[in-house]
Structure formats: C-alpha cells, structure tokens
VMD Tcl script that builds the backbone (N, CA, C; Angstrom):
set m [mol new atoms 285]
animate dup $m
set s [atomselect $m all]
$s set {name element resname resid chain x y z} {
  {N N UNK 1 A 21.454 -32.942 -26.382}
  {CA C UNK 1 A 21.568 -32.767 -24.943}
  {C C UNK 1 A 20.689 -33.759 -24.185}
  {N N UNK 2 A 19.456 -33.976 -24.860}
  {CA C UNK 2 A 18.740 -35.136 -23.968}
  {C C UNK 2 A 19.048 -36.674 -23.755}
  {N N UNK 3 A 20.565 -37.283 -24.453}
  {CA C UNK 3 A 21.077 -38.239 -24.318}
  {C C UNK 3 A 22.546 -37.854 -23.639}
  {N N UNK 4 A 22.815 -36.600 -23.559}
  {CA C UNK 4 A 24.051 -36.448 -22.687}
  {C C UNK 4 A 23.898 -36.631 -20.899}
  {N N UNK 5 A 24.326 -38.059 -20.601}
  {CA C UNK 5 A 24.448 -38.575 -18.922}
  {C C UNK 5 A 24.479 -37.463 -18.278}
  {N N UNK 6 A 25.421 -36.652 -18.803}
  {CA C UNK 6 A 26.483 -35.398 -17.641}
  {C C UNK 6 A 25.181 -34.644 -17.204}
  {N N UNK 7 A 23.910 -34.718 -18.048}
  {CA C UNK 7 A 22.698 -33.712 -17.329}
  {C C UNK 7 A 21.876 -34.604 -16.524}
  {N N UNK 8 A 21.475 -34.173 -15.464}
  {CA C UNK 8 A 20.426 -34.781 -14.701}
  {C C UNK 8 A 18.753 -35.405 -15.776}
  {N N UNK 9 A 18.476 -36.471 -15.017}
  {CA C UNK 9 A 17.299 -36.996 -16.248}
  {C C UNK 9 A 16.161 -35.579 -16.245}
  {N N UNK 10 A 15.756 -35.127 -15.471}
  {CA C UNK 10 A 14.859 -33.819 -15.753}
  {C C UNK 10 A 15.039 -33.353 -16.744}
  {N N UNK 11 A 15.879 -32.648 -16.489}
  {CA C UNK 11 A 16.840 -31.519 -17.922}
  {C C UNK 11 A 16.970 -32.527 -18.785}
  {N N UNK 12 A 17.203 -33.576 -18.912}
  {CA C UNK 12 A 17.172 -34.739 -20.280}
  {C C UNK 12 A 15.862 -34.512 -20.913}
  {N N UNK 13 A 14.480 -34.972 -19.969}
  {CA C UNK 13 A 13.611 -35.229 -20.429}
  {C C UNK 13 A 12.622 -33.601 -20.880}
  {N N UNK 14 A 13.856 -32.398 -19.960}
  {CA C UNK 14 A 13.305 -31.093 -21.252}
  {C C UNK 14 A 13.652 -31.172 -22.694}
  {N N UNK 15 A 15.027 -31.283 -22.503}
  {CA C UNK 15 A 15.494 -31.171 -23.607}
  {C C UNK 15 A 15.198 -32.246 -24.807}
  {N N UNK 16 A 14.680 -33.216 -24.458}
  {CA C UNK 16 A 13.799 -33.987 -25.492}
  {C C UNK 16 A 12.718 -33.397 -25.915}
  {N N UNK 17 A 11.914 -32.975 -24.797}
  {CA C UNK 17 A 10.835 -32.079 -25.464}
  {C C UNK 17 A 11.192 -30.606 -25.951}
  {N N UNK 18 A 11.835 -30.299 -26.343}
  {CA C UNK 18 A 12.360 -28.942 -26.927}
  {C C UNK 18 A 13.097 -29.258 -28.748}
  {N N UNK 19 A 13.844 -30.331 -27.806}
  {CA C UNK 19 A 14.308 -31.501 -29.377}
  {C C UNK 19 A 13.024 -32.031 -30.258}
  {N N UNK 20 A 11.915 -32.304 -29.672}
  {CA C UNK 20 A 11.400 -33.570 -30.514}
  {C C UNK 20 A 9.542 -32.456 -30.671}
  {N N UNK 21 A 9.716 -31.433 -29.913}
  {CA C UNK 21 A 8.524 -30.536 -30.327}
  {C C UNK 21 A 7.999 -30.529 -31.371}
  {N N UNK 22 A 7.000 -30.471 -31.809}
  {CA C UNK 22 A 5.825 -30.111 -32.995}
  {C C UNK 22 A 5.899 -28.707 -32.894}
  {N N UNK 23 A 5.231 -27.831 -33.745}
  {CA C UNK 23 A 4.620 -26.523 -33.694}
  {C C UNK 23 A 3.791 -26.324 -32.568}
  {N N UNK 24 A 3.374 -26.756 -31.864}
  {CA C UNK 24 A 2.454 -26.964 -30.907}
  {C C UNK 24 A 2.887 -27.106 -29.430}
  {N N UNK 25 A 4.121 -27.703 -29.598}
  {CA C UNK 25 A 4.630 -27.881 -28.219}
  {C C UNK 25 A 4.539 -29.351 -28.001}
  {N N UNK 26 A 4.381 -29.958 -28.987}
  {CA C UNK 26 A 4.403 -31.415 -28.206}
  {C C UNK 26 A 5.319 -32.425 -28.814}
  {N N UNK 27 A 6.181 -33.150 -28.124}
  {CA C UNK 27 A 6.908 -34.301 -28.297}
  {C C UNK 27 A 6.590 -35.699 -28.449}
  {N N UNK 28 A 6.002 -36.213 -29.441}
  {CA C UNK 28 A 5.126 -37.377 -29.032}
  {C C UNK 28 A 6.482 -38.603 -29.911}
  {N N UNK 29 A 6.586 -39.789 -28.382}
  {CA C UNK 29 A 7.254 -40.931 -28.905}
  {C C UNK 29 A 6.325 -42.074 -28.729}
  {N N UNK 30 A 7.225 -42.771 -29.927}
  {CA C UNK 30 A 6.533 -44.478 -29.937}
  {C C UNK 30 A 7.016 -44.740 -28.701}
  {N N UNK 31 A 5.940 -45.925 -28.340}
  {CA C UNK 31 A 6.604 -46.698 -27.192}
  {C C UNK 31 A 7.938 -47.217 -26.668}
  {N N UNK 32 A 8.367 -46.999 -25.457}
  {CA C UNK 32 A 9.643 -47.006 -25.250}
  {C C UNK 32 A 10.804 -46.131 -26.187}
  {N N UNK 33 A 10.474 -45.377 -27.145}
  {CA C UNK 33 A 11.790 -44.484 -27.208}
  {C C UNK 33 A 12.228 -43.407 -26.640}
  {N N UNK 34 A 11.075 -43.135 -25.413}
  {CA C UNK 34 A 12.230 -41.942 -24.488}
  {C C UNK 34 A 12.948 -42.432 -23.697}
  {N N UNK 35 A 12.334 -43.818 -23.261}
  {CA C UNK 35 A 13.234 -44.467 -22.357}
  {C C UNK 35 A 14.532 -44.693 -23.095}
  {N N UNK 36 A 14.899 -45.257 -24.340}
  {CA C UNK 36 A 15.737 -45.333 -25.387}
  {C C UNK 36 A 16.892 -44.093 -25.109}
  {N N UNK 37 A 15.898 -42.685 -25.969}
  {CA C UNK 37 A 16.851 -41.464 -25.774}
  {C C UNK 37 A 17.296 -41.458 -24.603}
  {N N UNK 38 A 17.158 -41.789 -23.004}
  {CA C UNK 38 A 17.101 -41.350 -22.012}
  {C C UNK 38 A 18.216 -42.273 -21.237}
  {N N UNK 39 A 18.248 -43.798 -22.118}
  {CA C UNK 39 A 19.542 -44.824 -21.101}
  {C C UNK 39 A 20.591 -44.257 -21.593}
  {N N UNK 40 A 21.366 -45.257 -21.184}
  {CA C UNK 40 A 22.834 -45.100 -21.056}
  {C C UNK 40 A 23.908 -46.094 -21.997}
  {N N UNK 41 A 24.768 -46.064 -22.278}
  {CA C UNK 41 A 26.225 -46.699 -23.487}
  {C C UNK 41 A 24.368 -47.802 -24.008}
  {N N UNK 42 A 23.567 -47.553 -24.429}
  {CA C UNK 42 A 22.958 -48.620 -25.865}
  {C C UNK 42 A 21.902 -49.167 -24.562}
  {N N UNK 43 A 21.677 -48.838 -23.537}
  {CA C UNK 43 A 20.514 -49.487 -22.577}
  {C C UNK 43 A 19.457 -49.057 -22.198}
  {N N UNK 44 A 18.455 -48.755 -22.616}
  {CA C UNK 44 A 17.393 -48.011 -22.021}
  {C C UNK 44 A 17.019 -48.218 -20.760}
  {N N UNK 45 A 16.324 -46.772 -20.488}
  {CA C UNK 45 A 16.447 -46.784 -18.874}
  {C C UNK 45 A 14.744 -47.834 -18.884}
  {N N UNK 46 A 14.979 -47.961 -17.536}
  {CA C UNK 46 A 13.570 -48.713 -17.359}
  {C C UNK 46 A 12.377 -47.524 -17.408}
  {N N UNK 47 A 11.214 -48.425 -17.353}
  {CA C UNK 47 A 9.853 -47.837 -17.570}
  {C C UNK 47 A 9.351 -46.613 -15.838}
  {N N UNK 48 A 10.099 -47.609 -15.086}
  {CA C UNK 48 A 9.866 -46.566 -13.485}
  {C C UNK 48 A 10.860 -45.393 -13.405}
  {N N UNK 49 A 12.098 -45.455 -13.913}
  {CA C UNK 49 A 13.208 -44.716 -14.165}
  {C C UNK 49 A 12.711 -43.368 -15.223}
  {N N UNK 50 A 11.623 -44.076 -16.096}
  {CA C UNK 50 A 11.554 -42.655 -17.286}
  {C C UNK 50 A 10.221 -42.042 -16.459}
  {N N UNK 51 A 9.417 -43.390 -16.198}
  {CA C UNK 51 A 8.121 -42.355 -15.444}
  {C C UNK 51 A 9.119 -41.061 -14.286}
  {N N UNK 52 A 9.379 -41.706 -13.137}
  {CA C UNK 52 A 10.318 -40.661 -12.659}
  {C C UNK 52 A 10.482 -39.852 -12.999}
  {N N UNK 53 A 12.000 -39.231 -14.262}
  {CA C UNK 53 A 12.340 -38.549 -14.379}
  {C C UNK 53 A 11.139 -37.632 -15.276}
  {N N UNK 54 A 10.313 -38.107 -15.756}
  {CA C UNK 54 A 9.316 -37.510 -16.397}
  {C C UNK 54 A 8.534 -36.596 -14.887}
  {N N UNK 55 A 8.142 -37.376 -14.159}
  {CA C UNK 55 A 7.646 -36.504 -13.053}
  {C C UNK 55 A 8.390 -35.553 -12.320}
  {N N UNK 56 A 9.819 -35.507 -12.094}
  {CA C UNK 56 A 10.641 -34.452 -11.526}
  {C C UNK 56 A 10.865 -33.185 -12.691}
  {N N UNK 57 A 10.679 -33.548 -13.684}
  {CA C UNK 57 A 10.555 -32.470 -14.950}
  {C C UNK 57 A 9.280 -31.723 -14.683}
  {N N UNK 58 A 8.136 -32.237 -14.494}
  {CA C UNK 58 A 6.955 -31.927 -14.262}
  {C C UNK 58 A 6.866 -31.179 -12.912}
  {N N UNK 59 A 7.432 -31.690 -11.396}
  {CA C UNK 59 A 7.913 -31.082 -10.368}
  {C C UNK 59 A 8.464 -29.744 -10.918}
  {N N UNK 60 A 9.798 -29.763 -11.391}
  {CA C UNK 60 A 10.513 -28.711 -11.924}
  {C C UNK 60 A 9.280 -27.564 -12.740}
  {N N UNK 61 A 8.646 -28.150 -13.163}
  {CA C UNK 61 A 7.781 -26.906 -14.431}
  {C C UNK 61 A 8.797 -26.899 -15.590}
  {N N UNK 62 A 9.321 -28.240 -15.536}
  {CA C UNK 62 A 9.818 -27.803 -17.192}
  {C C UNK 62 A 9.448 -28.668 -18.342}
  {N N UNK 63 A 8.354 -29.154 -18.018}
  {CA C UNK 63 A 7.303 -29.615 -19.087}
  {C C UNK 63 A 5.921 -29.610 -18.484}
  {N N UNK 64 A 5.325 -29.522 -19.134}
  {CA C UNK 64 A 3.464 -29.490 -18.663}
  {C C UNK 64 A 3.221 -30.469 -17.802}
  {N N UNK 65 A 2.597 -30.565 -16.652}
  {CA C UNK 65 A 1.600 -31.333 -16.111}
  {C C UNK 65 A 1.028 -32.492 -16.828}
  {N N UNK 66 A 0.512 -32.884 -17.890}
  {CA C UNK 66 A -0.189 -33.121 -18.636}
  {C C UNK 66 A 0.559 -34.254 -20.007}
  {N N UNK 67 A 1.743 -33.909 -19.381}
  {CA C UNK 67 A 2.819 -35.002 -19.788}
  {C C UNK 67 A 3.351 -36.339 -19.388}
  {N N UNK 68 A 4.203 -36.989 -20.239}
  {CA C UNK 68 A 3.968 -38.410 -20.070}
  {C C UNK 68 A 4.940 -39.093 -21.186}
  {N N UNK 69 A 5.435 -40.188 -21.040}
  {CA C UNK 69 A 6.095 -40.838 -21.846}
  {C C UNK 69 A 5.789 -40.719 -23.173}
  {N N UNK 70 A 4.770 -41.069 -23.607}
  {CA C UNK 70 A 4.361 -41.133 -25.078}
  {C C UNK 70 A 4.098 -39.565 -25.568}
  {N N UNK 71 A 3.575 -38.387 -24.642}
  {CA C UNK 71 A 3.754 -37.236 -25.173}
  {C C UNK 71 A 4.019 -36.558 -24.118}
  {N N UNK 72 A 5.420 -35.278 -24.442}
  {CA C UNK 72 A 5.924 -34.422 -24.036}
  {C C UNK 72 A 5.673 -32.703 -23.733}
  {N N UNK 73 A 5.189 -32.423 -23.351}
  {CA C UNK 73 A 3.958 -30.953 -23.517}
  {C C UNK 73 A 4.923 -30.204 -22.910}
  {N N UNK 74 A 5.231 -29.307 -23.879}
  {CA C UNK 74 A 6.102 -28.104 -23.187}
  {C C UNK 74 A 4.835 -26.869 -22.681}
  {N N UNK 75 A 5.259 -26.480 -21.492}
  {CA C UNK 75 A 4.163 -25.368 -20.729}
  {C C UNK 75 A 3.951 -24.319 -21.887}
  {N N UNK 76 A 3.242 -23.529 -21.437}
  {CA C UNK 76 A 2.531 -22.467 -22.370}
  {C C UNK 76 A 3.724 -21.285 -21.809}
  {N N UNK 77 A 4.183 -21.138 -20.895}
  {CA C UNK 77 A 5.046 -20.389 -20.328}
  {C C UNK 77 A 6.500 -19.967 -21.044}
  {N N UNK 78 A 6.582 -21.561 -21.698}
  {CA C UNK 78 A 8.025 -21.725 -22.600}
  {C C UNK 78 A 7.840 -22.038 -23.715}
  {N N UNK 79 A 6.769 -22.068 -24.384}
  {CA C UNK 79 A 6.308 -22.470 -26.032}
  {C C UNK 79 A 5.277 -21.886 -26.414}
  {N N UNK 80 A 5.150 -20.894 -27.386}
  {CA C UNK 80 A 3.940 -20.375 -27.535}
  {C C UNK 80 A 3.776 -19.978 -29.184}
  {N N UNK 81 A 2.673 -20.167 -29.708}
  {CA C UNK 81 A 2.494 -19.650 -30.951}
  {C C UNK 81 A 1.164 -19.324 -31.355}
  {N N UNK 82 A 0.865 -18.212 -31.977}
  {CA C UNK 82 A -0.541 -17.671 -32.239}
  {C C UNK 82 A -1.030 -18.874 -33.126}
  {N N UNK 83 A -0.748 -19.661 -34.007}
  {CA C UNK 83 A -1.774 -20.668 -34.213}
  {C C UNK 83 A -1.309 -21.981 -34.142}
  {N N UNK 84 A -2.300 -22.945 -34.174}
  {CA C UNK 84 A -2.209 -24.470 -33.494}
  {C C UNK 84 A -1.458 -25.001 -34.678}
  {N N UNK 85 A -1.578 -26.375 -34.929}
  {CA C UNK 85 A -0.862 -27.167 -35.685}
  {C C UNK 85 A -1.531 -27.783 -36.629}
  {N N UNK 86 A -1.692 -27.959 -37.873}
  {CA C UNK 86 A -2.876 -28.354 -38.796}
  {C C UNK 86 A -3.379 -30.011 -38.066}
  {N N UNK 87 A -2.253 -30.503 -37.611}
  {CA C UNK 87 A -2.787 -31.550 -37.329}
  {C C UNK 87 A -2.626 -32.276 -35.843}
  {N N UNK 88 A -3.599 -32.593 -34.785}
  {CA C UNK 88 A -4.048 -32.926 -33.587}
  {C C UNK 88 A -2.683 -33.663 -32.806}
  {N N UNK 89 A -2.616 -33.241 -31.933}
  {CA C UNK 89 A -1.603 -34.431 -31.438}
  {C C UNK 89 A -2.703 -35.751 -31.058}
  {N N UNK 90 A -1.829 -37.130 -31.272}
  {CA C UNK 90 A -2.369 -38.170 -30.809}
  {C C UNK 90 A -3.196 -38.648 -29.842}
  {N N UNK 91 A -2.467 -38.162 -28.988}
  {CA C UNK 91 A -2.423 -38.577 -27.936}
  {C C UNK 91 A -3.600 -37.354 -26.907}
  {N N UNK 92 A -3.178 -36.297 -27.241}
  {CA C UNK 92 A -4.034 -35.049 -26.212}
  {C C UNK 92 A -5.306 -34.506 -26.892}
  {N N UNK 93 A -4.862 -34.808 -28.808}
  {CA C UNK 93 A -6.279 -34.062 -29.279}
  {C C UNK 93 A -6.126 -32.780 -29.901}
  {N N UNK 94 A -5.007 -32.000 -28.803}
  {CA C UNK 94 A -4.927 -30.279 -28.986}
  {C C UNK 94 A -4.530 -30.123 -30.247}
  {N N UNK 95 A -5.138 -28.428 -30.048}
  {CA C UNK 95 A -4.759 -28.133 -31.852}
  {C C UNK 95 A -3.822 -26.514 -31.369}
}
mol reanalyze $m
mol bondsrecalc $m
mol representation Tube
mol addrep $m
C-alpha cells in the first residue's frame, strides 16, 4: 500500500512505517529509499516532496513526531509492546 499512487503520500508514508516496522515501532531506511518506495512508474519522489509528505503524516498523528526520512516511528498510540527490541534503533537509540 505504501507504493500504491491511488493513496495520498501521508497514508503512503504510514503505511511504510507499519510495512517496514521493527518490534519497536520503527522503520529505518537507507538513504533515499523512502523517497524510492514513495515515487512514481520507477522515479523517486524528490527529497522536499518526501520531507513533506513525511510532515503531513506527522500533522495527521500517523507517525511520531520524532520521525523522519531515515527513521519512521510509529506513535505509542498505534504500536505498542511490553518489551523493547534486543537491538537499538540507529538512528534514535530507543530500546
């Protein structure tokens, strides 16, 4: 669903983080591949285009605050588990 056009980029860039989650709640991509998942017929969207839609997701509350291209933080609201993940995300640290 997070490469299907027919959804608005928000709902894209949930559904990547729901797709690409850890135990933990987090989606972490190499550089430039959400923009990747996120273009269109083989084009990635640009870097202002993913920041964007990354921030109207964040507007929405349907990924954490605290999110960002390289990692995807689903809220505590919509992902939850009594224990962390043996191993740190990269990028945030959290366990």
């Amino acid at each position: 669903m997070a490469q299907d056009s027919r959804h608005q980029l928000a709902y894209r860039v949930h559904f990547a983080a729901i797709g690409w989650a850890d135990r933990h709640g987090h989606a972490a991509f190499e550089p430039g591949r959400l923009a990747a998942l996120l273009g269109m017929e083989g084009k990635r969207l640009s870097d202002q285009s993913t920041r964007n839609a990354v921030a109207r997701a964040k507007d929405l509350h349907l990924i954490s605050a605290r999110s960002g291209a390289a990692c995807l933080m689903l809220p505590p609201h919509l992902f939850q588990k009594a224990k962390g993940a043996p191993v740190p995300c990269r990028l945030h640290q959290d366990r």
